[in-house]
C-alpha positions as CSV (number, residue, x, y, z in Angstrom):
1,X,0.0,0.0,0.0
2,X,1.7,3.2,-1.5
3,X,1.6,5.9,1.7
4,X,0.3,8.9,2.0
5,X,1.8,12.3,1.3
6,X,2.8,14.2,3.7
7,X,2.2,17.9,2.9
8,X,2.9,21.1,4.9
9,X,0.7,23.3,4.6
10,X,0.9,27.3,5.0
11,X,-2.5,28.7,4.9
12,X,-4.1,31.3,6.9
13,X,-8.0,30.0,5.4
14,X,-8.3,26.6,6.3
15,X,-11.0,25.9,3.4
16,X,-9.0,26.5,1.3
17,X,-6.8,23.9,2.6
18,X,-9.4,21.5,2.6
19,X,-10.3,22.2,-1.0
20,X,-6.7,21.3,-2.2
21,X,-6.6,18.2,-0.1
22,X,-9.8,17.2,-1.8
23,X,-8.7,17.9,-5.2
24,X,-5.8,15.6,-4.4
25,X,-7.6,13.0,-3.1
26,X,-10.2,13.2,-5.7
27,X,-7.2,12.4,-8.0
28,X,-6.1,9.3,-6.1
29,X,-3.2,11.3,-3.3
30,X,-3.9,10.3,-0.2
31,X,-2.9,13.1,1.8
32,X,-1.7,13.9,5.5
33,X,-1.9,17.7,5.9
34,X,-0.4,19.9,8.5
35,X,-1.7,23.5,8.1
36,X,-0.1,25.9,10.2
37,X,-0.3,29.7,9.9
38,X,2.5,31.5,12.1
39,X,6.3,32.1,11.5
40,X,7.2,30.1,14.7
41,X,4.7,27.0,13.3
42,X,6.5,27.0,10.3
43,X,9.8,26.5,11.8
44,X,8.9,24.0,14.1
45,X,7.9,22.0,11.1
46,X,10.8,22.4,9.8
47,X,12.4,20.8,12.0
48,X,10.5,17.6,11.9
49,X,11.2,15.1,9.5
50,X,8.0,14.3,8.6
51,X,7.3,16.0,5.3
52,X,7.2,15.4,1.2
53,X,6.1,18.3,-0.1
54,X,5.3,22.1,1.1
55,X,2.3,24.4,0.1
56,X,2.4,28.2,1.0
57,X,0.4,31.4,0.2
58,X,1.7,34.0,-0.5
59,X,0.3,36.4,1.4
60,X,-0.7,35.6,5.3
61,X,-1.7,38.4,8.1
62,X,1.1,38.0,10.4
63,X,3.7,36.0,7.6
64,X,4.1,35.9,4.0
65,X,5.2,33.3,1.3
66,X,8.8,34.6,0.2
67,X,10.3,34.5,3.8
68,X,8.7,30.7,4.4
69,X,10.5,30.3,1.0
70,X,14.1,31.6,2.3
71,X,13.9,29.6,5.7
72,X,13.1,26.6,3.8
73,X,15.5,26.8,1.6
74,X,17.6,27.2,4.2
75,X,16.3,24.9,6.5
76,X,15.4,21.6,3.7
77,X,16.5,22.6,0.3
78,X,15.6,19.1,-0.8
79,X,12.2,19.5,-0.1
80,X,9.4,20.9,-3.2
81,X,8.3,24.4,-2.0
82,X,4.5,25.5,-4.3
83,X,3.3,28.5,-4.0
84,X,-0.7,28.4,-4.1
85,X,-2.3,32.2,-4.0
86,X,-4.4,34.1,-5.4
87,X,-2.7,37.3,-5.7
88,X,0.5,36.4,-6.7
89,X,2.0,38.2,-9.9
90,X,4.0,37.1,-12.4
91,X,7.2,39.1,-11.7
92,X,6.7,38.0,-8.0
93,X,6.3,34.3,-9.2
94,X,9.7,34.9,-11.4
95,X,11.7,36.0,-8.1
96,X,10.2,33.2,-6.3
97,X,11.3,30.5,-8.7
98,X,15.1,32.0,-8.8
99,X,14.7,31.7,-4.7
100,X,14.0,28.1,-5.1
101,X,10.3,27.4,-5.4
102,X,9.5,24.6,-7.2
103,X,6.3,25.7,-8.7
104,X,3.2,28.2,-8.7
105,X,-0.6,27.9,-8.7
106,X,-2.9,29.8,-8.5
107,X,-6.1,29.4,-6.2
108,X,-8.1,30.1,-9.3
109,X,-7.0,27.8,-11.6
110,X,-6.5,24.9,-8.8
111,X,-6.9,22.3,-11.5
112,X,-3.1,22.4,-11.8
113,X,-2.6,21.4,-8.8
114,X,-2.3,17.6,-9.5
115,X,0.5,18.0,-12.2
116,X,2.3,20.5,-10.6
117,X,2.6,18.2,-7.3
118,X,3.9,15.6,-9.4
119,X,6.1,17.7,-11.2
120,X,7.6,18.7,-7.9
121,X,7.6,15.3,-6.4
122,X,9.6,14.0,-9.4
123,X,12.1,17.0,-9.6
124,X,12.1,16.8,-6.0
125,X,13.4,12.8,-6.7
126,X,15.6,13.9,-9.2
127,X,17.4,16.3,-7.1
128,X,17.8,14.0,-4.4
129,X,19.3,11.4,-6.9
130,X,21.6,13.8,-8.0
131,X,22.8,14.8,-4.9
132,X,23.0,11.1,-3.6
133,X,25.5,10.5,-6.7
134,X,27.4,13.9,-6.1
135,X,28.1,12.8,-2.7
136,X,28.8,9.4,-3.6
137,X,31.6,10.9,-6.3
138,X,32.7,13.2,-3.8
139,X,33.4,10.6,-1.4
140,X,35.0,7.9,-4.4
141,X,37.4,11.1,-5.4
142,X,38.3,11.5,-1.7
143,X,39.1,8.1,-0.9
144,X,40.9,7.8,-3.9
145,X,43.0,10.7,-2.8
146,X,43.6,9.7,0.3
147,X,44.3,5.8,-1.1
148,X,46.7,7.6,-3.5
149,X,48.3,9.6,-0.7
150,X,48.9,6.9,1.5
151,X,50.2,4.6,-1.1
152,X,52.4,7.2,-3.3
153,X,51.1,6.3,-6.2
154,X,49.7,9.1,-8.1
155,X,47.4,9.0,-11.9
156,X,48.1,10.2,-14.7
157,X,46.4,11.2,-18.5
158,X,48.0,11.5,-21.6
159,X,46.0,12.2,-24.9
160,X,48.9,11.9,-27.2
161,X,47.4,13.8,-30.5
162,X,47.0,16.9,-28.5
163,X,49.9,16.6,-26.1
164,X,47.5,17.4,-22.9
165,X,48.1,15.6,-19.9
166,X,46.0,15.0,-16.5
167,X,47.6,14.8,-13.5
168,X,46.1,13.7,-10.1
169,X,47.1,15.5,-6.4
170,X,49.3,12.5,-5.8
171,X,50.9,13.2,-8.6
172,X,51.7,16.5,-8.1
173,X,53.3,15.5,-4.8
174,X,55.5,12.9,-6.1
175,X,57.0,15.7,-9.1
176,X,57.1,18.6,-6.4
177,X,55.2,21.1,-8.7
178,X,52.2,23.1,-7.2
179,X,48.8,22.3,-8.3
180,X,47.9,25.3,-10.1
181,X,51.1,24.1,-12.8
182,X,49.3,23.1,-16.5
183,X,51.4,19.7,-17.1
184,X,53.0,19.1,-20.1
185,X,55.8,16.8,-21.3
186,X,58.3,19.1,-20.8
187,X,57.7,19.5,-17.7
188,X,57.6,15.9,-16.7
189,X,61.0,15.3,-18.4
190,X,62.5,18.2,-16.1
191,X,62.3,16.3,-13.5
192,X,63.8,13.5,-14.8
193,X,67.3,12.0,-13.8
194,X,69.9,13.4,-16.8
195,X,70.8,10.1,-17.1
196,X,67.4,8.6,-17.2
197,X,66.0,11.0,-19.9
198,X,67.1,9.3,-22.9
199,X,65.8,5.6,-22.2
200,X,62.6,7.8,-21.0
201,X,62.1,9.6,-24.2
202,X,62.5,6.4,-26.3
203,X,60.2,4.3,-24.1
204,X,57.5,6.7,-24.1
205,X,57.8,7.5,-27.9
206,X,57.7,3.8,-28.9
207,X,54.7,3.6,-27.2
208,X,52.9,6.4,-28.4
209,X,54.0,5.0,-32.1
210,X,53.2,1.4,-31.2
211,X,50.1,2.0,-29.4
212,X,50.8,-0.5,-26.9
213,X,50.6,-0.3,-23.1
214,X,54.3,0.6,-21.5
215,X,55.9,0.0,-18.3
216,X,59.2,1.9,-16.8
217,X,61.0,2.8,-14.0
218,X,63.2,5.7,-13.6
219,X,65.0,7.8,-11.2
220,X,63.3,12.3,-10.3
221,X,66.2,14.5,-9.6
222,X,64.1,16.9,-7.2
223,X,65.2,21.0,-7.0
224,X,67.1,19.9,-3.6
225,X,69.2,17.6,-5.2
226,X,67.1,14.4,-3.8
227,X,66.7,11.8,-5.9
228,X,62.9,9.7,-6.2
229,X,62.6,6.2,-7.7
230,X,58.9,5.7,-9.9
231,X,57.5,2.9,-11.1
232,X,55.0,4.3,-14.2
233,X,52.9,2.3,-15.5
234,X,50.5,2.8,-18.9
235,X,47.3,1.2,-20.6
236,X,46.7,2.7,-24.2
237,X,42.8,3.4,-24.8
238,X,41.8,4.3,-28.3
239,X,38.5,7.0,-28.3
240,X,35.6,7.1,-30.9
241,X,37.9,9.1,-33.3
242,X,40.9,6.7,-33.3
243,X,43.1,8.9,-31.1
244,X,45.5,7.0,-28.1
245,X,45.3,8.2,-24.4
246,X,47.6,6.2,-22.1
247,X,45.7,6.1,-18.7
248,X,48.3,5.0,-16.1
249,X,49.9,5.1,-12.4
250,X,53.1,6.7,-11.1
251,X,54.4,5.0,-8.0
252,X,56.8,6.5,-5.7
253,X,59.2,3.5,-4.7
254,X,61.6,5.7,-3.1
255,X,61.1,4.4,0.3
256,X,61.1,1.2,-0.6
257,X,64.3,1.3,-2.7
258,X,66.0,2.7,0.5
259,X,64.4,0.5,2.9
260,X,65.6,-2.6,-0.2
261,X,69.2,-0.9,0.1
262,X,69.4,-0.6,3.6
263,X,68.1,-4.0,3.9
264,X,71.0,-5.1,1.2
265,X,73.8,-3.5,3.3
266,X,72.8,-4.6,6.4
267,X,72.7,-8.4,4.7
268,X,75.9,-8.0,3.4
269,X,77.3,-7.0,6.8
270,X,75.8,-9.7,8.8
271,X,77.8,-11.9,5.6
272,X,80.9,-10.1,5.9
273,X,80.8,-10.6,9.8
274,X,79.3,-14.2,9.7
275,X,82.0,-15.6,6.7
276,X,84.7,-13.4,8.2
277,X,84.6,-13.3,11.7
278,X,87.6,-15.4,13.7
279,X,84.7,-16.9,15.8
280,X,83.0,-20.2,14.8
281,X,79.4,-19.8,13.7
282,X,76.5,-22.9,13.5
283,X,73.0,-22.4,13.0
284,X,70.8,-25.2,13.8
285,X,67.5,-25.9,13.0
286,X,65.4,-27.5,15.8
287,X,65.7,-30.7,14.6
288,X,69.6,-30.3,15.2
289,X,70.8,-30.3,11.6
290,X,73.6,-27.6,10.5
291,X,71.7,-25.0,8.4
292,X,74.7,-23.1,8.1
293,X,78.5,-22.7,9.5
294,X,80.5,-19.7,8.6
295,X,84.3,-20.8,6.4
296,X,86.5,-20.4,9.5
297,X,84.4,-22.7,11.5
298,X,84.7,-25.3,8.9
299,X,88.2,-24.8,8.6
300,X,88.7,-24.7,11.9
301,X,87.2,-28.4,12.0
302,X,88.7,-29.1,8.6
303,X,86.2,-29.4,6.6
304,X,84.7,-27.3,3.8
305,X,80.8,-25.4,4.5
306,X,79.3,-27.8,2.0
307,X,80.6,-30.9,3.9
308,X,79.0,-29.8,7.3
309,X,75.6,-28.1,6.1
310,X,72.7,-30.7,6.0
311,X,74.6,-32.9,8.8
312,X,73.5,-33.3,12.1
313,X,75.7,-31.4,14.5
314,X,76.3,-33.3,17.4
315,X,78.6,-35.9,14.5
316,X,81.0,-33.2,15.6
317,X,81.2,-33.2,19.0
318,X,83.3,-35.2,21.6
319,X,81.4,-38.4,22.0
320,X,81.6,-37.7,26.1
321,X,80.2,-34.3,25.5
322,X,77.4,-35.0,23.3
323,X,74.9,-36.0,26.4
324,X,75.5,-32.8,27.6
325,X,75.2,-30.7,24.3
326,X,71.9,-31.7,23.2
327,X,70.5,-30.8,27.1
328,X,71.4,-27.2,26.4
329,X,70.3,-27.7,22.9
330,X,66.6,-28.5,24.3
331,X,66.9,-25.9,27.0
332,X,67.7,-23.2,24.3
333,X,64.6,-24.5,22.4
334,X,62.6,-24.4,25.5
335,X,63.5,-21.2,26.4
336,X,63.7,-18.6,23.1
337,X,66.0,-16.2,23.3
338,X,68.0,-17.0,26.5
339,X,71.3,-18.1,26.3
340,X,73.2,-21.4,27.5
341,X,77.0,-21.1,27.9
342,X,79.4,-24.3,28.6
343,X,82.8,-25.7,27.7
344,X,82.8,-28.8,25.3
345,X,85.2,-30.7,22.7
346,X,84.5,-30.9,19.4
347,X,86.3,-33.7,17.1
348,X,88.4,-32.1,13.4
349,X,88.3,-34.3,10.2
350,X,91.6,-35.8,11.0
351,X,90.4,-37.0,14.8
352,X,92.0,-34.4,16.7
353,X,90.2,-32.7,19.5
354,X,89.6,-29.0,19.8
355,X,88.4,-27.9,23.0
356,X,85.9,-25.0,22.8
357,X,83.6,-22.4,24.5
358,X,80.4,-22.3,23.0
359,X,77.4,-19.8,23.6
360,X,73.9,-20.7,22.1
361,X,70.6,-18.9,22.1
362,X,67.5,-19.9,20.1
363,X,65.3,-17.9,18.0
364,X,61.6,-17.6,16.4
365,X,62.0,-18.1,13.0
366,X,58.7,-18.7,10.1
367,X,59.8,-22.2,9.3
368,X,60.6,-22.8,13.4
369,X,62.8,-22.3,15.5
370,X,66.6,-22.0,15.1
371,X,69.7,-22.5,17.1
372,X,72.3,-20.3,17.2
373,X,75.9,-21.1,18.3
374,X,79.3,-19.2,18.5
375,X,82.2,-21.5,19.6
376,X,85.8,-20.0,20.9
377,X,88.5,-22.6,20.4
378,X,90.1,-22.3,24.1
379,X,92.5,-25.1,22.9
380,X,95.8,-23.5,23.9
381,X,94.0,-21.5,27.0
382,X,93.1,-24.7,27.9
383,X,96.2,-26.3,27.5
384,X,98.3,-23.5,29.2
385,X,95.8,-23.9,32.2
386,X,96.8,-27.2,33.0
387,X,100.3,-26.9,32.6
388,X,99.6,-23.8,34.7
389,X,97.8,-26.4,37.4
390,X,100.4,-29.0,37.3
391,X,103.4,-26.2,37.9
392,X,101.6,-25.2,40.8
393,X,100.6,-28.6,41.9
394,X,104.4,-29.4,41.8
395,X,105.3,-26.3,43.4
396,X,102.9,-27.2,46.4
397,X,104.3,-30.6,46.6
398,X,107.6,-29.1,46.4
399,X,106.7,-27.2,49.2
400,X,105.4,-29.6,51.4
401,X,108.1,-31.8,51.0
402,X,110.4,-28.6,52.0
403,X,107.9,-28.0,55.4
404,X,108.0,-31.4,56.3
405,X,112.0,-31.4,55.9
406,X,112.0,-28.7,58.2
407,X,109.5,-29.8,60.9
408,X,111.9,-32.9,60.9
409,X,115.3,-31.1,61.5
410,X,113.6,-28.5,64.1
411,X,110.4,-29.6,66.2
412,X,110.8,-34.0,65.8
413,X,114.7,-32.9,66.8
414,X,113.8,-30.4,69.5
415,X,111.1,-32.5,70.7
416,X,113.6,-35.6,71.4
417,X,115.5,-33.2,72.9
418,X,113.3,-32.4,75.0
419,X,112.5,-36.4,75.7
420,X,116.3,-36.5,77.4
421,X,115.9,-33.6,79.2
422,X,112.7,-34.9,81.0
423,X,114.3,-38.3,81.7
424,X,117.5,-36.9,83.6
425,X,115.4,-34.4,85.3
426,X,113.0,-37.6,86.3
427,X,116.4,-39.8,87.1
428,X,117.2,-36.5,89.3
429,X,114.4,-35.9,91.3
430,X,114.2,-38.3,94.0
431,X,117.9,-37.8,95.2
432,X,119.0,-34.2,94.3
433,X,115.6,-32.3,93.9
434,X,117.4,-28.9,93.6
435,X,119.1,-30.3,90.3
436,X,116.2,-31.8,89.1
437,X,114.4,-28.7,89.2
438,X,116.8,-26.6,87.2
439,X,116.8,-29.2,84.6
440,X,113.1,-29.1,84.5
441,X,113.5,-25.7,83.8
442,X,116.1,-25.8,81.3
443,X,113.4,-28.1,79.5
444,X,111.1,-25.6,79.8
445,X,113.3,-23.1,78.4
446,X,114.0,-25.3,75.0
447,X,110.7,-26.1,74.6
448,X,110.1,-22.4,74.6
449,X,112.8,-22.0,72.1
450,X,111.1,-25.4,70.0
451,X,108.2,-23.9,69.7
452,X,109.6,-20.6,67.7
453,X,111.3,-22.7,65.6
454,X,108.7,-24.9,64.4
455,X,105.9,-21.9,64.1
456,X,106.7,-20.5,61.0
457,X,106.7,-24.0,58.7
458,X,103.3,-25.2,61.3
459,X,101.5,-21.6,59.4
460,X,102.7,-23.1,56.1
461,X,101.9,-27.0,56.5
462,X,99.1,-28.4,54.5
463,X,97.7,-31.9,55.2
464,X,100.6,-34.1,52.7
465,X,99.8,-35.4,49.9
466,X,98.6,-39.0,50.2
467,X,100.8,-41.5,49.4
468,X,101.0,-43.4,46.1
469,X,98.1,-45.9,47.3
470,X,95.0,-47.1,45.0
471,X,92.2,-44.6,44.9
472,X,89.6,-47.2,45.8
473,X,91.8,-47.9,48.8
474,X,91.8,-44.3,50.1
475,X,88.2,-44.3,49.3
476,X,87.2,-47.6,51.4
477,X,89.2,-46.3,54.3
478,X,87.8,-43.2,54.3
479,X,84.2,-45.0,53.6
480,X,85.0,-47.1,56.6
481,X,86.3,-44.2,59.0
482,X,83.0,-41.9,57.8
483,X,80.7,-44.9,58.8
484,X,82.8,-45.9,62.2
485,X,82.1,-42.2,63.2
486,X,78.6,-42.6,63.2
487,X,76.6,-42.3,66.0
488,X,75.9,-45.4,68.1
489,X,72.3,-45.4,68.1
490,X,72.0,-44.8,64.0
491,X,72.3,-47.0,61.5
492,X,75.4,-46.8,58.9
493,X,74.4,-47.1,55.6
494,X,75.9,-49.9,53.1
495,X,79.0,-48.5,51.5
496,X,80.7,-50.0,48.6
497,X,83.4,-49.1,46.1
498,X,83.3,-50.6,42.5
499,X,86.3,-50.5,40.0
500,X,85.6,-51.1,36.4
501,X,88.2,-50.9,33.7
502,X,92.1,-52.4,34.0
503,X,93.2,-50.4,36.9
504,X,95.9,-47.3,35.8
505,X,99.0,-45.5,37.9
506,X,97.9,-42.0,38.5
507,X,99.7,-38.9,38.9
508,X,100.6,-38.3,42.6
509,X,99.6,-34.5,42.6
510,X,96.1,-35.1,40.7
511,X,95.3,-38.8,42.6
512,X,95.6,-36.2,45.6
513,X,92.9,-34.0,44.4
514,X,90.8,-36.8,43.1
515,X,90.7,-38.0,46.9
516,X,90.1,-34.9,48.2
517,X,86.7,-34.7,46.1
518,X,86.0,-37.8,46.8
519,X,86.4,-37.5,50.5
520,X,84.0,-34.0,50.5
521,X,81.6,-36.1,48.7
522,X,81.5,-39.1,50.9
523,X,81.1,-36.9,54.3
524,X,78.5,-35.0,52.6
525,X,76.7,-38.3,52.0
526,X,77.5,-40.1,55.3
527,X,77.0,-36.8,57.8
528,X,74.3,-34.8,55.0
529,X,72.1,-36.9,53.2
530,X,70.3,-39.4,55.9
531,X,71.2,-42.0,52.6
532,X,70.6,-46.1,52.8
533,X,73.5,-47.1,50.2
534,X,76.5,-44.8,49.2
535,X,78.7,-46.0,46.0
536,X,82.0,-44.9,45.2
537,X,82.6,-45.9,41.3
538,X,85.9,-45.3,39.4
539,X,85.9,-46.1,36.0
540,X,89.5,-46.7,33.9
541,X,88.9,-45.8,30.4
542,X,91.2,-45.6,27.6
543,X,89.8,-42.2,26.9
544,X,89.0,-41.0,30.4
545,X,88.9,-41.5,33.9
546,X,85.6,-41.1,35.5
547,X,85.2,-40.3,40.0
548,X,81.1,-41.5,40.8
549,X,79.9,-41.0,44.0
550,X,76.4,-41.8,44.1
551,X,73.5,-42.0,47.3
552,X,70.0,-42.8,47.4
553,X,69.6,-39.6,50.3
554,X,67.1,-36.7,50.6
555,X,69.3,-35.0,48.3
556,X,70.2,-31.1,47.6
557,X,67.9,-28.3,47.9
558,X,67.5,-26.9,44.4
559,X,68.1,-23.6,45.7
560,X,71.6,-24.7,47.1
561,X,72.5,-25.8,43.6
562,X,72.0,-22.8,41.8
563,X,73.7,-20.8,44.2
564,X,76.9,-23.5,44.2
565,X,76.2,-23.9,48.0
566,X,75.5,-22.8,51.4
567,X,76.4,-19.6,53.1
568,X,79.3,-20.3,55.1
569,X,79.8,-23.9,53.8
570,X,82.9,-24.4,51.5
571,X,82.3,-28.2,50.0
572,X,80.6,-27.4,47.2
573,X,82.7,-24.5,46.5
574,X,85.7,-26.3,47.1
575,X,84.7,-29.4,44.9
576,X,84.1,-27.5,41.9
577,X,87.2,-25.0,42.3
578,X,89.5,-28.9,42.4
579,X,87.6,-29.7,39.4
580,X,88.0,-26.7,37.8
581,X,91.9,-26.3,38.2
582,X,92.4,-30.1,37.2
583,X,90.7,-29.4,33.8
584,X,88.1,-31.8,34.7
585,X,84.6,-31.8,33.8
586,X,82.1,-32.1,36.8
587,X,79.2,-32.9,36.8
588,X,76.3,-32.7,40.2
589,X,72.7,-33.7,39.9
590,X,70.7,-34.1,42.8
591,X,67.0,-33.8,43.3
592,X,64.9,-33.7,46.2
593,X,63.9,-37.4,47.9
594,X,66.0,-38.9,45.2
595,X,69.8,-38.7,46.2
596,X,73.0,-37.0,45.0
597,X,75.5,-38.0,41.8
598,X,79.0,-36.2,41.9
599,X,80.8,-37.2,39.1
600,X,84.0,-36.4,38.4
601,X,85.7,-37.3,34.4
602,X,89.3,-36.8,33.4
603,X,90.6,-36.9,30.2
604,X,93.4,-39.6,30.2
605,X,95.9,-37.1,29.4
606,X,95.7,-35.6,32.7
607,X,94.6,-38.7,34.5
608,X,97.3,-41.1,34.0
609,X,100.8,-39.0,34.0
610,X,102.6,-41.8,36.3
611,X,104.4,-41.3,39.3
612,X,105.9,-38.0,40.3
């Protein structure tokens, strides 16, 4: 059901709006008429929107036609505005048409009302139309400005018989010229690069001969001696009278080309430091295959890149290390971005062992995760450390040796001394007292005199070296002593010492420190860890030699471990400082309510250097 039209109505004689309603009606419009007949009336309806169409007299007692005209005008200039009056002239009806009324009738010839609503009505639809597409275009040029803008890519027209071109905002922008300049050729070529206006010229004439589309970049030497990189692009279009008018895009690439060149540079010197660097470089995928190894890491193995690229990394580890190399391997994959740090051996070609300090951290790539990994050959630091320990284990033997020659020639001396004086003062006493008691404190006197002499080499005495017994030996006596020390009322737990491997002659100075550890780690276990069973294992490879100690106690509190011990305790501390200046690799896992390992390995280059 088609609805009603809604018609304001200014009229001052309400018959007479009546009669126009029912001449409307009478022609099939239904109507819905709001008459009003003040100023203020007027504007209020104005307001609403709830109108099609308006009617007005011109002449009212306190208001007249023309001004209702203005404020509607003003107010809804979509709307159709008719005058219907009696007494309107032609010369007033003229103005009224250039103020914006739609139409005119006049109250005596009312029959025209009918067309002259429709009239309205349709020019009213018109004008709406129109203004609907105006806006519409409005908004399409806008956004394509502003798409233009933020993507630097401006548009361009070229009708080639006549020479004229077209040239958007973007445009403009991109060749710096102000938007009141006419475009022309020449204009466009002064901005071109000297050395880019040849190849232009001939690109651009070939295509305005072939009548082809064209594509070219080129380079804009701007007035403040920047240069621009474009990208133009053309489509020919041939009009109704066979002329050519290449409609393309310019595109500023400028940006881009730098961001491309800085990206080169930057690429080429993260190569230059990667192939160059005196540092050995692996990255691993997750999966643990080399992706790629930098030429002085693969020489430094002796290989060539393309021999260790595709292989799985760990081939070139030290067999004994490799356990230990893929659990920072997972940690790094566990944890992206923080870094694992630890001393391994890796294996050359040729078999020789290169002893290294490697850092790895893992990183979120698109295809996964990969490992990176520097590695410092610490060969020779290494090897300078342990002649380093082995002088100063020497020297502290050496010294030792010196003390206890000393403590021999002046306290054991003074001492027996001493043991004569007592016994003639003892022979004495019963039958010359007096004598007796000067001896006694002649004694007295060299023991005073002893015990300056000896004080000096007691300060520098350090418990000796043990003697050139079996390490599983010391460690069953000092299993046995620990458990004898135990208190009466507690149980000992089982102690045992295993030997596996043909049994080797260790160096004197190192077998010392070996024993040492192991004796912290056995009173740990027998005083500490409230343990059923404690193990002492020594294993006699051709490669190594390998210290276990091993309890089934309540174990280490995790905190304790990561801050390498107690405050105020020096075992832990102590063990790994041995370890440490013996070039050993130690090794301590321990985990609440599931005991303590301590184990000790020593390559056999260290391990078995003979007597001393």
């Amino acid at each position: 059901m088609k609805s009603p039209l809604r018609i304001l109505y200014l009229e001052d004689d309400p018959k007479d709006a009546e009669l126009v309603q029912a001449m409307l009606e009478a022609e099939g419009v239904a109507c819905l008429m709001t008459r009003v007949e003040t100023r203020a009336d007027f504007l209020a309806s104005l307001e609403q929107d709830g109108f099609d169409l308006i009617l007005a007299d011109y002449s009212l007692p306190s208001f007249d036609g023309i001004s209702a005209l203005k404020l509607a005008v003003d107010k809804r200039p979509e709307m159709p505005f008719i005058f219907v009056s009696g007494t309107m002239g032609e010369e007033v009806a003229i103005e009224a048409l250039k103020i914006g009324a739609t139409d005119y009738v006049l109250k005596t010839r009312l029959s025209r009302i009918l067309p002259s609503v429709q009239r309205a009505l349709r020019e009213g639809q018109q004008r709406a139309e129109r203004t609907f597409a105006e806006e519409a275009l409005r908004r399409s040029e806008a956004y394509l400005s502003g798409a233009q803008r933020l993507s630097q890519t401006g548009s361009v027209g070229w009708k080639v018989s006549s020479g004229e071109l077209y040239w958007s905002e973007e445009t403009y922008r991109i060749f710096d010229y102000d938007r009141t300049t006419k475009p022309t050729v020449e204009l466009f070529l002064q901005r071109v690069h000297p050395e880019d206006v040849a190849p232009v010229k001939q690109i651009v004439e070939r295509a305005a001969q072939d009548k082809k589309n064209y594509e070219h970049k080129y380079r804009l030497l701007m007035p403040d001696g920047s240069i621009k990189y474009v990208h133009f692009v053309a489509h020919a279009l041939t009009d109704v009278s066979g002329d050519i008018e290449f409609v393309g895009a310019v595109m500023d690439e400028t940006a881009a080309k730098k961001a491309e060149e800085a990206l080169r540079l930057s690429e080429e010197q993260w190569r230059d430091v990667f192939e160059n660097n005196p540092i050995m470089y692996f990255m691993v995928d997750a999966a643990g295959k080399v992706m790629a190894v930098n030429p002085f890491g693969a020489g430094q193995l002796g290989y060539r890149v393309d021999e260790l690229v595709s292989q799985p990394v760990l081939c070139f580890f030290y067999e004994a290390d490799r356990a230990e190399v893929e659990t920072n391997f997972a940690l790094c994959l566990e944890q992206l971005g923080r870094g694992q740090s630890w001393e391994f051996r890796c294996v050359r070609k040729d078999g020789t062992v290169l002893r290294v300090r490697g850092s790895a951290k893992a990183v979120a790539r698109v295809n996964g995760p990969i490992v990176l990994i520097a590695c410092e050959d610490i060969t020779e630091q290494k090897r300078a450390e342990e002649a380093l320990f082995h002088a100063g284990l020497e020297a502290r033997v050496s010294e030792r040796m010196r003390i206890a020659r000393d403590m021999h020639d002046t306290l054991l001396q003074s001492l027996h001394g001493l043991m004569l004086r007592f016994q003639a003062a003892r022979n004495m006493l019963p039958r010359r007292p007096e004598e007796a008691m000067r001896a006694f404190d002649g004694a007295l006197t060299r023991a005073d005199q002893a015990i300056a002499e000896s004080r000096d080499a007691i300060q520098g005495l350090r418990t000796a070296p043990v003697a050139p017994i079996d390490l599983a030996d010391l460690l069953t006596a000092m299993g046995q002593e620990l458990a004898d020390s135990q208190e009466a009322n507690s149980d000992s737990p089982a102690f045992r010492v295993k030997v596996a491997g043909e049994r080797q002659t260790l160096s004197l100075s190192l077998q010392d420190e070996l024993y040492r550890i192991g004796r912290e780690a056995l009173r740990n276990a027998f005083q500490h860890a409230s343990a059923r069973h404690i193990e002492a294992e020594i294993l006699y490879d051709e490669r190594l030699l390998r210290l276990r100690i091993t309890d089934d106690g309540k174990g280490i509190a995790p905190r304790v471990l990561e801050q390498g011990g107690r405050a105020g305790h020096w075992g832990l501390i102590g063990i790994r400082e041995r370890a440490k200046r013996m070039g050993a690799q130690l090794d301590l896992r321990s985990e609440p309510g599931a005991g303590t390992e301590v184990q000790l390995t020593v390559p056999s280059s260290l391990a078995y250097g003979g007597t001393e």
